[in-house]
N, C-alpha and C positions, 0 to 999 in steps of 0.2 A: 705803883709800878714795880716789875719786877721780872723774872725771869722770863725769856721768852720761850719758848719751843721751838727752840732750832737747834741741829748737828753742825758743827764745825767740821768742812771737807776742805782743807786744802794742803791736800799732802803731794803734792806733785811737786806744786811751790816749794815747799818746804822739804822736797829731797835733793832736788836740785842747790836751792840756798845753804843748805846746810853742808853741804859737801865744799861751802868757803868761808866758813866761820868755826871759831869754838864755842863748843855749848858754856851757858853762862847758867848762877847755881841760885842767882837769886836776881832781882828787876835790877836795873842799873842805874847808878848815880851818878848823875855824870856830870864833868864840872861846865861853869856857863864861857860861853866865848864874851869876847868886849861886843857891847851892846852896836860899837860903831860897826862891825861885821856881821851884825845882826841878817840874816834873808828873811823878805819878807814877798808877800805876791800880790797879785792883780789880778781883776778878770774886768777883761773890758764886753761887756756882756751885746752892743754894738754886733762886734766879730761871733760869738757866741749865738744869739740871734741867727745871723747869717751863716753859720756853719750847719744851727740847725733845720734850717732851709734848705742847704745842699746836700745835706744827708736827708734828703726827704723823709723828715719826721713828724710830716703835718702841720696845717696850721695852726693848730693850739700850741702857745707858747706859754701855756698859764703857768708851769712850772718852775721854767725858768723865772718869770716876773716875780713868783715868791721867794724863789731864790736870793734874786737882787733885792728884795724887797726885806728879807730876811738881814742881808748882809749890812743895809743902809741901818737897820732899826737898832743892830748890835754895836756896830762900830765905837759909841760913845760907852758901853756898858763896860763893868769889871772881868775878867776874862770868868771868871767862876759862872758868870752868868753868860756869858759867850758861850762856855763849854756846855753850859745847859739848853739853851737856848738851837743850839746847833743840832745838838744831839734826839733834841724831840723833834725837829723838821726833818732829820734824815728816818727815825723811827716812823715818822709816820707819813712819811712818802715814799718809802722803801716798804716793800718785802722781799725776805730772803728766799736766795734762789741759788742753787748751782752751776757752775759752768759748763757743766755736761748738757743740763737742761736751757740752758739761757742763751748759750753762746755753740752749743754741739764740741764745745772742746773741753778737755780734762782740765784746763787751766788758761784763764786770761783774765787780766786786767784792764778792767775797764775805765776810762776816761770819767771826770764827772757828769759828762754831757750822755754818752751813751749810758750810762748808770739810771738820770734822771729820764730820760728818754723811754727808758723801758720798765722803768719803777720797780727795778730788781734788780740783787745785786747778792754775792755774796760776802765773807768778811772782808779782805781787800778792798773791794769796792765800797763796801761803808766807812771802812778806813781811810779809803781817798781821799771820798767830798768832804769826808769828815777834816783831815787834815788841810786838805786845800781852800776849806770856807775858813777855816779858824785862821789861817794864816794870812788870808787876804782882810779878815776882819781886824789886822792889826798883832794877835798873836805872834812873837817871831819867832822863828825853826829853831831856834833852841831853846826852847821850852818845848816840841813836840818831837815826837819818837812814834815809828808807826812799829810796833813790838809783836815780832814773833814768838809766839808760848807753844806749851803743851797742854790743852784745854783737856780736865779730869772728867769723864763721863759717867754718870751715875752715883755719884756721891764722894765723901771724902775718901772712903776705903778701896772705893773703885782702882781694881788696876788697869782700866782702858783711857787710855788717849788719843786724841787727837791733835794733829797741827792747827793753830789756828793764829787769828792775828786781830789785835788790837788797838786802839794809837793812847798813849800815853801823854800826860800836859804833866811838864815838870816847874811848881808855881814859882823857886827860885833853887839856886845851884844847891846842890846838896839835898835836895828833899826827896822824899818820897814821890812816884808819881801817881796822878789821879788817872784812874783807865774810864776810856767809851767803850763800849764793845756790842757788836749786834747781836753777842747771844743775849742779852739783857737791857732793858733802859734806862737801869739804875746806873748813877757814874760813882765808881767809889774808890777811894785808894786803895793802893794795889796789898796791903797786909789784910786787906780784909776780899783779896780773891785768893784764897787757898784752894782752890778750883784749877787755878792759871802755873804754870811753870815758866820762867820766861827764858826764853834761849838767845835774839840777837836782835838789835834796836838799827834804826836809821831813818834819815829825815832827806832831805832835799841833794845834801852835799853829801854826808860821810856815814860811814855804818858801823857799828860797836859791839864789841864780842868779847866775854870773857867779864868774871866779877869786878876788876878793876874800873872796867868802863872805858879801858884803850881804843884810842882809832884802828880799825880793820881796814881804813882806806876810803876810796870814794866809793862811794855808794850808787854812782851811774858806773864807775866803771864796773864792781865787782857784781852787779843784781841789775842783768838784761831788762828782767819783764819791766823792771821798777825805768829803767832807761827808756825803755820803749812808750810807758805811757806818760811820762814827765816829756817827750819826744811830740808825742801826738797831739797832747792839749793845747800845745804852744795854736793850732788851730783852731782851735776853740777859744782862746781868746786870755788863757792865761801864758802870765808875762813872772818873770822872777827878778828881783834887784840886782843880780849877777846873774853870771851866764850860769848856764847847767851846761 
């Protein structure tokens, strides 16, 4: 496996986002909270199910059932294989797509359900399911970072970039973290994407800006789209251990 053939577009996200953080000059290390504050999720697939009935998206559910079916098989595994194991269901029930073409808009985030639904998506939305399967498998939100970069086009020397976005699994406080990313199906630590520039990290609750790895705040309050669709899944069937 290896590179795939896709551009990374999401600069709309990413001028708006960036206009409430500091750029950061290298990936972030960030330290771990007590395991007792841990957030973790749900998806009661029930509600899910039934949501995608009333979003008349046919009776084929089969995706979803691999879904769930995905989730049941991982649960007991080590998270290494979690991360892997996730990362080829979404590769290969996704193709990538733009928001211009997908959705008629410059920029939206979509739900795991409309994602799976329409079996395209682009990096955000790989980033979603990706983060919201691993975390309902047990993984908890701090060990994951869904990581805003500046993805290098055309080789190292290249001076073109683009905005793009990633989710990061940090294995324990202080480490390095291991990226997913839709432009590729290879999962590899982040010193080995010299490709990637990372600019500002955030999970469920808080968002991180700047080399230290300082809190920037909450992360629903300062980053709408990211509010809005953590907002909308609560109908589809995912639930979080604390409020969002």
């Amino acid at each position: 496996m290896g590179v795939v053939n896709r551009k990374p577009d999401c600069k709309r996200a990413a001028r708006a986002i960036l206009a409430l953080v500091t750029v950061a000059c290298a990936f972030l290390i960030l330290p771990s909270r007590s395991s007792e504050n841990a957030v973790g999720a749900r998806i009661d697939f029930d509600q899910a199910h039934t949501q995608w009935r009333n979003d008349s998206q046919g009776p084929d559910t089969s995706v979803l059932d691999s879904w769930q079916a995905l989730l049941k098989r991982i649960e007991p595994l080590a998270d290494r294989e979690k991360l892997s194991q996730v990362n080829t269901f979404v590769h290969k029930t996704l193709n990538y797509q733009l928001d211009s073409a997908l959705w008629n808009r410059e920029d939206y985030w979509a739900t795991p359900l409309e994602t799976l639904s329409r079996g395209m998506g682009d990096c955000e939305d790989f980033v979603i399911i990706q983060y919201i399967t691993l975390l309902s498998a047990g993984i908890s939100d701090e060990q994951l970072r869904l990581i805003y970069v500046r993805a290098r086009i055309g080789g190292p020397a290249s001076p073109i970039t683009r905005a793009h976005m990633v989710l990061g699994y940090y294995p324990e406080p202080g480490a390095e973290p291991i990226l997913l990313d839709s432009l590729m199906e290879d999962i590899l630590p982040a010193n080995e994407r010299t490709d990637l520039t990372p600019v500002f990290s955030f999970n469920s609750s808080e968002l991180w800006a700047g080399g230290a790895g300082a809190s920037a705040g909450s992360s629903t309050a300062r980053l709408s789209p990211w509010r809005n669709v953590l907002n909308r899944m609560k109908s589809e069937g995912v639930s979080f251990n604390v409020s969002r």
